[in-house]
C-alpha positions in Angstrom: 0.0 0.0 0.0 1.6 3.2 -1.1 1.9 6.7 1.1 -1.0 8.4 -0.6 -3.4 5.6 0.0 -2.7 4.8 3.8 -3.4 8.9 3.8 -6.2 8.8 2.2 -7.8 5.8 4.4 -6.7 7.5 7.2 -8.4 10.7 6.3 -11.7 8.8 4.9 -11.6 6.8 8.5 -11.5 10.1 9.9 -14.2 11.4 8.4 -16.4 8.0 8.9 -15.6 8.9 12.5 -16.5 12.3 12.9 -19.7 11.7 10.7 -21.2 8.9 12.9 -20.3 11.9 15.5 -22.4 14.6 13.7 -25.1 11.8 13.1 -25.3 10.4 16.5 -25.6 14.1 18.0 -28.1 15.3 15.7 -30.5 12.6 16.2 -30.0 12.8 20.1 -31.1 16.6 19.7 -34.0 15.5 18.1 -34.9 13.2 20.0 -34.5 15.7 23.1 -36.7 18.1 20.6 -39.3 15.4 20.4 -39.5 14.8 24.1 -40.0 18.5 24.7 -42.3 18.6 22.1 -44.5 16.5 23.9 -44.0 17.7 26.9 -45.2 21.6 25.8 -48.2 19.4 24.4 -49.5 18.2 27.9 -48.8 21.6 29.2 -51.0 23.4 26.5 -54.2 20.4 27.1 -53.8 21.0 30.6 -54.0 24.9 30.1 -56.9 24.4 27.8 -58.5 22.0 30.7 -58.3 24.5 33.5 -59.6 27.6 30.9 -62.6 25.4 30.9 -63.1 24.7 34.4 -62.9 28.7 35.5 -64.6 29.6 32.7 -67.6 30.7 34.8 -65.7 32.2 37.7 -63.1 34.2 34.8 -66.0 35.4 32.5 -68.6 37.9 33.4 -71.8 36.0 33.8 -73.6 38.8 30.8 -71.8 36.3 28.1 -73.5 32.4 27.6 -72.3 29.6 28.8 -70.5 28.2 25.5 -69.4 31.6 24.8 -67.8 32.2 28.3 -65.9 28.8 27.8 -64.4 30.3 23.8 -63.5 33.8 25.6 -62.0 32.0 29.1 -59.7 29.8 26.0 -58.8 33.1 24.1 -57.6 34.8 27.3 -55.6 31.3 28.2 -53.9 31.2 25.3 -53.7 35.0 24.7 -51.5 35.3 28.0 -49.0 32.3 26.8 -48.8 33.7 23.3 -47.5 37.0 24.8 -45.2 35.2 27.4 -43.5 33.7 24.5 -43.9 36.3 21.1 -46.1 34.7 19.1 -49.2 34.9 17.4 -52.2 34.2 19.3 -53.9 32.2 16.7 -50.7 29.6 16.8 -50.8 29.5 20.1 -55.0 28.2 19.9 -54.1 26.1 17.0 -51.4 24.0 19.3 -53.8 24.1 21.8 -56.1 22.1 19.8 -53.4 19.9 18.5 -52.2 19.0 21.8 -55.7 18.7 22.9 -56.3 15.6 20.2 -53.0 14.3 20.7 -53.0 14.2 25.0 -56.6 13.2 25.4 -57.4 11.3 21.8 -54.1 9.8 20.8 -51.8 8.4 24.2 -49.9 5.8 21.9 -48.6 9.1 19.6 -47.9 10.9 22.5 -45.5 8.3 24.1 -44.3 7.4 20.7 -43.3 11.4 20.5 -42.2 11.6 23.9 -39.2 8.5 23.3 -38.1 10.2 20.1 -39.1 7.2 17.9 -41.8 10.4 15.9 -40.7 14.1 15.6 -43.9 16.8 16.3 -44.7 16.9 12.7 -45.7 13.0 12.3 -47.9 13.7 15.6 -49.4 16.7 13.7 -50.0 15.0 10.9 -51.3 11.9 12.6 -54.1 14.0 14.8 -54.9 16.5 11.6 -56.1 13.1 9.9 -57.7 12.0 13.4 -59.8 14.3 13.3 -62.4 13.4 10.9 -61.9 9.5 11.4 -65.2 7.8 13.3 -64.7 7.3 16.8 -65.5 3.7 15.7 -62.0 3.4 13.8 -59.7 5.3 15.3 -58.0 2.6 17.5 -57.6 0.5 14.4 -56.2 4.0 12.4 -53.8 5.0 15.3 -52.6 1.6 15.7 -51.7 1.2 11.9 -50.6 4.6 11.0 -48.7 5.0 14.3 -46.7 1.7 13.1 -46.3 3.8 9.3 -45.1 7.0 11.1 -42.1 5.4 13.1 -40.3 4.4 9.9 -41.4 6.8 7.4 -40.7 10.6 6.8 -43.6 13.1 7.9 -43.9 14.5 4.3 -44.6 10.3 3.1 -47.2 10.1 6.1 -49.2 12.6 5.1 -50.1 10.7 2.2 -50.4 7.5 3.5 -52.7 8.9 7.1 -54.9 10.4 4.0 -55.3 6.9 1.9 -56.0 4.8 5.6 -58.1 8.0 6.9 -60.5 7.2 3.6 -60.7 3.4 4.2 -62.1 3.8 8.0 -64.7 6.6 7.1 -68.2 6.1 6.6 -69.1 8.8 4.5 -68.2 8.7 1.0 -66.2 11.4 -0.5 -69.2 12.7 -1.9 -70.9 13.8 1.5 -67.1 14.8 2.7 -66.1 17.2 0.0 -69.8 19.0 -0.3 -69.4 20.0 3.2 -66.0 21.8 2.7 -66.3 22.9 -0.1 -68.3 25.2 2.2 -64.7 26.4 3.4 -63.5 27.9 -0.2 -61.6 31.2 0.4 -58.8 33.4 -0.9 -56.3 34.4 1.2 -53.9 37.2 1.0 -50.1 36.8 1.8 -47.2 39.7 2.2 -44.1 38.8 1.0 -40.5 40.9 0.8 -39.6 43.4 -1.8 -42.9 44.7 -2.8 -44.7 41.2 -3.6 -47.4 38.9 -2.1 -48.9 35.7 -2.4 -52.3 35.0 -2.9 -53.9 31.2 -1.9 -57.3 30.2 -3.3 -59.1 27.2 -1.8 -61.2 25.8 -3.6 -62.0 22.3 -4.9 -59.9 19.8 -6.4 -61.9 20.1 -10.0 -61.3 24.2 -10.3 -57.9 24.3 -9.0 -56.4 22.0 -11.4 -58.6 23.2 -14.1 -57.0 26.8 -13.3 -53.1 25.4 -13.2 -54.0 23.6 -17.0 -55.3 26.4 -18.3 -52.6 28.8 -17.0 -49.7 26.2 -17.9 -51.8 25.9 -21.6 -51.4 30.0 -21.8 -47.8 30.1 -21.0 -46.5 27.5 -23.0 -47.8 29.1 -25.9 -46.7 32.4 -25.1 -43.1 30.9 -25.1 -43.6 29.0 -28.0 -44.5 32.2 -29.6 -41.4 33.8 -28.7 -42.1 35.2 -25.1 -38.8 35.2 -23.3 -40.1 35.7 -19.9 -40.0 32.2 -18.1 -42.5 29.9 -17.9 -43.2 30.5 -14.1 -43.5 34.0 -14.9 -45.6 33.6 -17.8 -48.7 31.3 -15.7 -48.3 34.0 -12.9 -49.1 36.7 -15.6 -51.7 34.7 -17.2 -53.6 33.8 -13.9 -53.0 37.6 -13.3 -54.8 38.8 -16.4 -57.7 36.5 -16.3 -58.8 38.0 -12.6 -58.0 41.4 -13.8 -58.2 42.9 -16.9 -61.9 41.7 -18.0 -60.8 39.1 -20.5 -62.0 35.5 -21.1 -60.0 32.4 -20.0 -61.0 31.7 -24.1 -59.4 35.2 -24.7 -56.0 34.3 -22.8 -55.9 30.7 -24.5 -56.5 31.8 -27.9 -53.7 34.9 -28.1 -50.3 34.0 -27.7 -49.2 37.2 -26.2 -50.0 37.9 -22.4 -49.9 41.5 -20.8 -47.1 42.3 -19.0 -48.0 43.0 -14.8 -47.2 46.7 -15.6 -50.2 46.5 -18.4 -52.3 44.5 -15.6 -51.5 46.8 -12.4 -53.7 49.7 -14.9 -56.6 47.6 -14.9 -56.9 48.0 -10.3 -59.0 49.7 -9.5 -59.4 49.7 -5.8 -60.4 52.1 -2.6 -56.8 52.7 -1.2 -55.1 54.2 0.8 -51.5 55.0 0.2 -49.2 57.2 2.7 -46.7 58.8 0.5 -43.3 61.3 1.8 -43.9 64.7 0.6 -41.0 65.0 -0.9 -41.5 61.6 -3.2 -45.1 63.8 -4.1 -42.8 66.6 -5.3 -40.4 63.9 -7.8 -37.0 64.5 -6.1 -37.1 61.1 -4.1 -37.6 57.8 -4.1 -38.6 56.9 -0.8 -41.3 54.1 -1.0 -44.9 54.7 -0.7 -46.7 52.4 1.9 -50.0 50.7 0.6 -52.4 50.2 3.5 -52.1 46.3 4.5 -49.4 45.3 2.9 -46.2 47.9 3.7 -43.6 49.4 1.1 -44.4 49.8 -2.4 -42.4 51.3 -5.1 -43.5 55.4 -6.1 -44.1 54.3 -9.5 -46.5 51.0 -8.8 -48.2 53.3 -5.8 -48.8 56.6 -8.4 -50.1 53.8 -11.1 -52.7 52.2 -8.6 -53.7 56.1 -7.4 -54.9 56.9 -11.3 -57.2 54.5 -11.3 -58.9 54.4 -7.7 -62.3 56.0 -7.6 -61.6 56.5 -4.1 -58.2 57.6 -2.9 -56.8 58.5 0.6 -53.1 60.5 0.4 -51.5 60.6 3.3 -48.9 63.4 3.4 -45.9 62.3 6.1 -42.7 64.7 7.2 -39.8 62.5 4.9 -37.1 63.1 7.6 -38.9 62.6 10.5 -42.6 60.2 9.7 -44.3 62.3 11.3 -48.1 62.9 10.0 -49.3 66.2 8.2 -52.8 66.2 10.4 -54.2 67.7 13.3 -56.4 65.3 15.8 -59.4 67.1 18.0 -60.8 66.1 21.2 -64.1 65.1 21.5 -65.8 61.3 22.1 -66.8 60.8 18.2 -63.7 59.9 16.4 -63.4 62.5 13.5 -62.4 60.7 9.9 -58.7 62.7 10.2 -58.3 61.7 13.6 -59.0 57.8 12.3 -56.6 58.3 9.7 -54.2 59.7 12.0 -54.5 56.7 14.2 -55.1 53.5 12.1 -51.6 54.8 10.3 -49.6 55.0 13.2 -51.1 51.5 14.6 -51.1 49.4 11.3 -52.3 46.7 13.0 -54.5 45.6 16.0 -52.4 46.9 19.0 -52.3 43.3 21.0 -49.4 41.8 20.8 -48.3 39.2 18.0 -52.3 40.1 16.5 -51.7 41.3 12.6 -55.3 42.0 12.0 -55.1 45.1 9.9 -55.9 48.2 11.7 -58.3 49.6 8.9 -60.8 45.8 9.8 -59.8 47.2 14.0 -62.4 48.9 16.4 -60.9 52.3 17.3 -61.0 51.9 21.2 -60.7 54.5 24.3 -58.0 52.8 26.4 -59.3 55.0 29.5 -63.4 55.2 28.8 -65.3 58.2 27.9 -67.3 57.9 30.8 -64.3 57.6 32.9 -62.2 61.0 31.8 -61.1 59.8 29.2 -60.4 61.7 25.8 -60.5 61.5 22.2 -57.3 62.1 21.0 -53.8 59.8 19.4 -52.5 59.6 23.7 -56.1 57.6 24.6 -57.2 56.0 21.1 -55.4 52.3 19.9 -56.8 50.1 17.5 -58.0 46.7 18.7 -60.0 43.5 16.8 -62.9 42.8 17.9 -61.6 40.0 19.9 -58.9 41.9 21.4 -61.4 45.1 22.3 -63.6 42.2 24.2 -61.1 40.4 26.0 -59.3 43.8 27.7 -62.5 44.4 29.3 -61.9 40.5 30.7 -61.4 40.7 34.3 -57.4 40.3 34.9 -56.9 42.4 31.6 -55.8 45.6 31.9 -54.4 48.2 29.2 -52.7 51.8 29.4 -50.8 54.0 27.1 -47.1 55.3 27.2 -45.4 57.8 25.4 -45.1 58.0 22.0 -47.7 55.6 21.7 -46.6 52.9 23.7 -49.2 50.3 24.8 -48.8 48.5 28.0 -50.5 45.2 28.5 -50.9 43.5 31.4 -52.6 40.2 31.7 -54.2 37.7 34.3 -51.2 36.1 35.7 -49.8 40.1 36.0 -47.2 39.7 33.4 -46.6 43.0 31.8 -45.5 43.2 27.7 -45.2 46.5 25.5 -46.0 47.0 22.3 -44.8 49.6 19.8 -46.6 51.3 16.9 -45.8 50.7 13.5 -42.3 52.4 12.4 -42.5 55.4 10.5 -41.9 53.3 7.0 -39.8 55.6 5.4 
């Protein structure tokens, strides 16, 4: 055996070494994730299990029984979701999760606890559980508990879904009329001025839409169209929601509008707060479209053309600060409201991104109490939010420069801040 090759085994012995190293550690750590995973699981059911049983003692008596239990659970999991930064609604979701998997699913729940499952089989496993008979669900655990220890979550999913349709009752039929009830759109923000949109909505439609925008691009690029393909179904779906034509009209021309040419065709109520000094063309500071953030001057003054109803909002470009004037008096004036729902953005509780324009406009200190009408007293809260601080426990006061101060139940304080001036 030559020099080079006794260096090279040594070095590829090395490496074997320090590999089964790396392996070995990371799936310890996993398994260390896993346990803890399934150990915040029995917290959050037990959480969830004493919202319940204080319900009545927690929730004025004025709201029903079922609905005293709903707000009791908000509050719960409103006061965790502030203790740790995150948004209320994931906080409720894992409640529910945990809830299935603690009281419906002990086998999963050990199997998570050891490590042999990480916390996405177990969410996988109880999303499925959900909607199997009570009938078949030992006989659905048991099997795709057995599937989940030796496959990869992403494999599961498929495979809970096939065995989830054996054990059910109802045929697909009855299934699939029932939530097709639960077709929406949803609207995404993404970086840089872009966003996704998600449409739920059968089976049939949505791959009838992906054919005929896949049909559109690829002959657009057949044609000659150099944008990619990707591009081209993005600009095809775009064109059939917004410029008036047919699908027939899109699959019959070769040549799809640019989103420059579909941008003309919006024509919404917005509201767009825009520096003074971007107004006046000599910068380029971004625009800010109401509910989704920074927009480009260009894209902002396109959309403004064409909106039968337009709010400008004139700020200071070095400083943010807002060209108005509020007034004190217990109706909110529109300026005032504009003034407000600006520098909020969003629904004042913290981790809650419910958009501040869809937000009650609410007194922190009452009317009846002293309190005034004016940008030091007024915060925008949702609905839910604007119920629950009047929750016994719940309290709420402002600070400078806007500055809320929260305090819940347990008497944890947490701050939040308003919206940053965006430019």
């Amino acid at each position: 055996m030559t020099e080079t090759t006794t260096t090279a085994t040594r070095a590829g012995d090395e490496y074997a070494a320090r590999l089964a190293e790396f392996s070995d550690e990371w799936a310890e750590i996993h398994r260390q994730q896993a346990a803890l995973d399934a150990r915040k699981a029995r917290l959050l059911a037990r959480s969830a299990a004493y919202a319940d049983a204080f319900a009545d003692a927690t929730v004025p008596a004025i709201f029903p029984p079922a609905e005293r239990q709903a707000l009791s659970r908000r509050s719960t999991c409103a006061a965790l979701a502030m203790a740790t930064r995150m948004p209320e609604r994931t906080v409720l979701r894992a409640t529910n999760h945990a809830e299935r998997l603690v009281n419906d699913a002990p086998g999963v729940l050990a199997s998570l606890e050891a490590g042999r499952i990480s916390a996405r089989h177990a969410q996988v496993i109880t999303d499925q559980l959900c909607d199997v008979p009570t009938a078949g669900r030992a006989v659905f655990l048991d099997q795709v508990l057995r599937e989940a220890e030796r496959m990869t979550a992403a494999g599961l999913k498929n495979r809970a879904r096939v065995l989830r349709e054996r054990l059910h009752p109802e045929s697909i039929t009855v299934r699939a009329t029932r939530s097709e009830a639960d077709r929406r759109v949803e609207f995404e923000p993404a970086a840089d001025g872009m966003a996704w949109v998600h449409l739920f909505t059968t089976a049939p439609i949505a791959q009838g839409l992906i054919e005929r925008v896949e049909v559109a691009a690829a002959e657009a690029r057949a044609a000659g169209d150099t944008r990619t393909c990707a591009q081209l179904q993005a600009d095809a779906l775009a064109a059939l929601a917004l410029t008036g034509v047919t699908p027939e009209d899109v699959m019959s021309s070769p040549v799809l509008p640019h989103p420059i040419e579909v941008q003309e065709h919006i024509k919404p109520t917005v509201q767009i707060t825009v520096p003074a000094l971007s107004m006046a063309g000599v910068s380029d500071a971004p625009a800010t479209l109401d509910g989704y953030g920074p927009i480009d001057p260009e894209a902002a003054a396109r959309i403004a053309v064409n909106a039968p109803s337009f709010t400008r909002i004139l700020v200071q470009s070095e400083t943010g600060a807002v060209l108005s004037v509020g007034r004190g008096q217990y109706r909110v004036p529109a300026d005032l409201q504009r003034v407000v729902r600006l520098r909020d953005g969003t629904c004042r509780a913290p981790g809650c991104g419910r958009r501040a324009r869809a937000c009650d406009l609410d007194h922190s200190v009452a009317w009846e109490d002293g309190g005034t009408t004016d940008v030091g007293n007024l915060a925008c809260l949702c609905r839910h939010h604007h119920r629950m601080k009047h929750l016994p426990g719940w309290n709420l006061q402002h600070g400078p420069g806007g500055a809320l101060e929260w305090t819940t139940p347990d008497g944890k304080q947490y701050w939040t801040e308003p919206d940053p001036a965006p430019f």
